[in-house]
C-alpha positions in Angstrom: 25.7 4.6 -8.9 24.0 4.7 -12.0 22.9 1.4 -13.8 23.5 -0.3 -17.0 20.0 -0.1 -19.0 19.7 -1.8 -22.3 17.6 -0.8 -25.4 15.1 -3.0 -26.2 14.7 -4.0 -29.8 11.1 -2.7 -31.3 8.8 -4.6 -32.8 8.6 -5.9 -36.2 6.1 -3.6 -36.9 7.8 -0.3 -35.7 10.6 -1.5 -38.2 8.7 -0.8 -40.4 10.4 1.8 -43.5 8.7 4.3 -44.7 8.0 4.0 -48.5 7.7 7.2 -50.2 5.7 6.7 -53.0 2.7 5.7 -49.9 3.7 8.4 -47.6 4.2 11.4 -50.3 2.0 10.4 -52.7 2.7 13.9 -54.4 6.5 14.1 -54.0 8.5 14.0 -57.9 9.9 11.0 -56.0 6.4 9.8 -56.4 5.9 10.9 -59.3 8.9 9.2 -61.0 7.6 5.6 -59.5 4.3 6.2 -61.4 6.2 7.1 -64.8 7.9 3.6 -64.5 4.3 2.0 -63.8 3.3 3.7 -67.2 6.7 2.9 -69.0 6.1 -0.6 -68.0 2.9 -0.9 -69.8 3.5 0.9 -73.0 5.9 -1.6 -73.4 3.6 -4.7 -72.8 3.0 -4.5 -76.8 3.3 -8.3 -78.0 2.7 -9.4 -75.0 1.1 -8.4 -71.7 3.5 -7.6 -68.4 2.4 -10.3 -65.6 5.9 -11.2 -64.3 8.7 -8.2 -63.5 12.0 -8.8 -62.1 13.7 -5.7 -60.7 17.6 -6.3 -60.4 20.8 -4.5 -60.2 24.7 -4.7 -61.2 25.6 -4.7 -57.6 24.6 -4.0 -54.3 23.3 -1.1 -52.6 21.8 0.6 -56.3 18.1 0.6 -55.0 16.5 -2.4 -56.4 14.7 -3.0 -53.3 13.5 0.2 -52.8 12.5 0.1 -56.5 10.2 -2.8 -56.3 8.8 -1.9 -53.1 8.1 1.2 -54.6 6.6 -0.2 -57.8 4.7 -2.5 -56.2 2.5 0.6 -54.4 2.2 2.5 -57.0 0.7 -0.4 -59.5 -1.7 -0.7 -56.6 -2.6 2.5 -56.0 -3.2 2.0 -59.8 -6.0 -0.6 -58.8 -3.9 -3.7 -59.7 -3.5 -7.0 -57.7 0.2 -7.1 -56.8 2.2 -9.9 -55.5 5.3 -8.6 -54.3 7.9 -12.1 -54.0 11.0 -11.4 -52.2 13.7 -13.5 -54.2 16.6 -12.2 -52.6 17.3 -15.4 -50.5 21.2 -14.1 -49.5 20.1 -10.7 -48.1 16.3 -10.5 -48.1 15.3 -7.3 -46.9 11.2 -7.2 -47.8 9.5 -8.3 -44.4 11.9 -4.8 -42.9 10.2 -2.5 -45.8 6.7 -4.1 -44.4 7.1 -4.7 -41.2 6.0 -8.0 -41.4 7.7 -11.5 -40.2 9.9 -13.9 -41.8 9.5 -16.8 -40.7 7.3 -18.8 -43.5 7.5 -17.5 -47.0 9.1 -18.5 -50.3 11.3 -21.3 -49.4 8.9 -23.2 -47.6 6.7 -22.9 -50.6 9.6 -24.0 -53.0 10.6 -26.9 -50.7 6.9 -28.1 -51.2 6.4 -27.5 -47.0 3.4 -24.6 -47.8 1.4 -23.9 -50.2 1.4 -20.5 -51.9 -1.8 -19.2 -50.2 -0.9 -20.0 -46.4 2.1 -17.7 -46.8 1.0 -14.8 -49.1 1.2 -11.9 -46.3 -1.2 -8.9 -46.6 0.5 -5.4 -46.4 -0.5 -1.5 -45.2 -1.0 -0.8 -49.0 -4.1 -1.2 -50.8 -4.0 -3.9 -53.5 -0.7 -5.3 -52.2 0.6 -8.9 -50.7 4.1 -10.3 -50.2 5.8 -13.0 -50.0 8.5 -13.0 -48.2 12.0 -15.1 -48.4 11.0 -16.9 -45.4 14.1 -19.1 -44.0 17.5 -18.6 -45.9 18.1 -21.8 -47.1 21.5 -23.3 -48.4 21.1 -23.7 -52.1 19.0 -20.7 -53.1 20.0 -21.1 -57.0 18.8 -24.9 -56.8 15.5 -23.5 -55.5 15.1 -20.5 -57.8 15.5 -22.7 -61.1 13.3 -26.1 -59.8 10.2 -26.4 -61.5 8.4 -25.8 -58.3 9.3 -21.9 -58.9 8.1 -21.9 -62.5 4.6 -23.4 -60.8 4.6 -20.7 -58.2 5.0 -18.0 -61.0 2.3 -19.6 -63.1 0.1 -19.6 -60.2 1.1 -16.0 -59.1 0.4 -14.9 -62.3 -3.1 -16.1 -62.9 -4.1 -15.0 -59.6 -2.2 -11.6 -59.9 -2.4 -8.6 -61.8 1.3 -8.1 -61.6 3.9 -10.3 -60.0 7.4 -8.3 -58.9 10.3 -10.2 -58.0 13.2 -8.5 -55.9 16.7 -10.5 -57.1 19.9 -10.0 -55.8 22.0 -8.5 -57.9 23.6 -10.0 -61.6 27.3 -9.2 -60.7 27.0 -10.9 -57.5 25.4 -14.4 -57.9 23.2 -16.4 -60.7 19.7 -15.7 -59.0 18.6 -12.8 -61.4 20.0 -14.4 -64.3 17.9 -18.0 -63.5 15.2 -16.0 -62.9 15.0 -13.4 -65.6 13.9 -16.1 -68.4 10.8 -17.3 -66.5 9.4 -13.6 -66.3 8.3 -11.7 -69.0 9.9 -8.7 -68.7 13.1 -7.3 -66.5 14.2 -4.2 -65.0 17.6 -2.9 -64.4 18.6 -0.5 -61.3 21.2 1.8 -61.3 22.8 4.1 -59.0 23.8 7.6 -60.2 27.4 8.3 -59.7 27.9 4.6 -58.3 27.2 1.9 -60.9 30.4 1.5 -63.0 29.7 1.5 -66.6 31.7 -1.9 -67.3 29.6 -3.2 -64.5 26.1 -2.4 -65.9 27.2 -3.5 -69.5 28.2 -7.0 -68.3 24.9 -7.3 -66.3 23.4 -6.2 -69.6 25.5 -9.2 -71.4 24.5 -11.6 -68.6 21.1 -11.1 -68.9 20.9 -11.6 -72.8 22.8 -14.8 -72.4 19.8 -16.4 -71.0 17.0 -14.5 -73.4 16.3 -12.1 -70.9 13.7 -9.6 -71.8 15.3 -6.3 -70.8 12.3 -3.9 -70.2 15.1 -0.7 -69.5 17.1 0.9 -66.8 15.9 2.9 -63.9 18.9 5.6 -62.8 18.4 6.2 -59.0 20.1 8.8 -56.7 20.3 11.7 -59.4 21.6 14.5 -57.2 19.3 17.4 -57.3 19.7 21.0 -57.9 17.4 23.8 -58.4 16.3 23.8 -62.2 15.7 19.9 -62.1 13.6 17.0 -60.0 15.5 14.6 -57.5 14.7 11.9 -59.6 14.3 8.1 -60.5 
């Protein structure tokens, strides 16, 4: 008689996901990434580019993947990033990582730890995150408390760059709270997904509350031979 086995969950650290921009450094994937990075700071011309929040219309568009992405490449470049994982319905950072979860952002917002204790070291050269550490119950009352505008004056004087990963505009208030305490903000969209009334009512949202829109990044562009599967 045969028996019943079980597969064993792996380790944090084998869940790790494979971002392409550190494992194919020379992919037009890659490429892409580093033509954002470049984007981003010819438009730093008034003022400089500390803070960056990466969002979308809704879910599933690539905004995670985005910012992760970002995030190595602006190292690679020889920056300092902090990578914050702001996405306290559906954080999804400590997966791309492989790291854990258990302290991060919300204990630092609830006054429990200090920014330093919690700041986690990545695989990628130049690179830390922050995790969303335990989902709390009122993520909007902890995204616009003083305590976050602190954390992002720290961040920034500590960081070259700070991204933030939001959830998305069309689903809940985060991005748009967040949007006026950074100084610049990126929209992702998915090719052949995002509807257009959808991305020009994020659009609206955002202005609403002074939000400095830095541009759009159109993800999932199918590929065929004469052109780049591009970002």
């Amino acid at each position: 008689m045969a028996r019943a086995t079980t597969k064993r969950k792996p380790p944090v650290n084998q869940q790790k996901r494979q971002l392409i921009a550190d494992v194919n450094k020379h992919s037009p994937i890659a490429e892409q990434y580093r033509t954002i990075r470049t984007n981003i700071e010819y438009s730093a011309i008034d003022k400089e580019i500390n803070t960056l929040l990466v969002t979308s219309a809704g879910p599933g568009e690539g905004k995670s993947t985005t910012a992760s992405n970002l995030a190595v490449v602006m190292g690679q470049n020889g920056q300092r990033v902090l990578l914050i994982d702001s996405d306290m319905r559906k954080p999804t950072a400590h997966y791309t990582f492989g790291m854990m979860n258990t302290r991060g952002l919300t204990n630092v917002l609830s006054r429990q730890q200090k920014l330093e204790d919690v700041v986690q070291n990545t695989s990628i050269e130049n690179v830390e995150l922050l995790t969303c550490g335990p989902i709390p119950p009122n993520p909007a009352e902890l995204l616009s408390s003083k305590m976050m505008e602190m954390l992002l004056h720290q961040a920034s004087a500590e960081y070259d760059i700070v991204i933030l990963d939001t959830p998305p505009v069309m689903a809940v208030a985060d991005a748009q709270i967040l949007s006026n305490k950074v100084d610049g903000t990126i929209i992702v969209t998915s090719s052949g997904k995002t509807d257009r009334e959808q991305i020009e009512k994020t659009k609206e949202n955002l202005l609403k509350v002074n939000a400095n829109i830095l541009g759009v990044v159109l993800n999932n562009k199918p590929v065929d031979e004469k052109t780049y599967y591009y970002y």
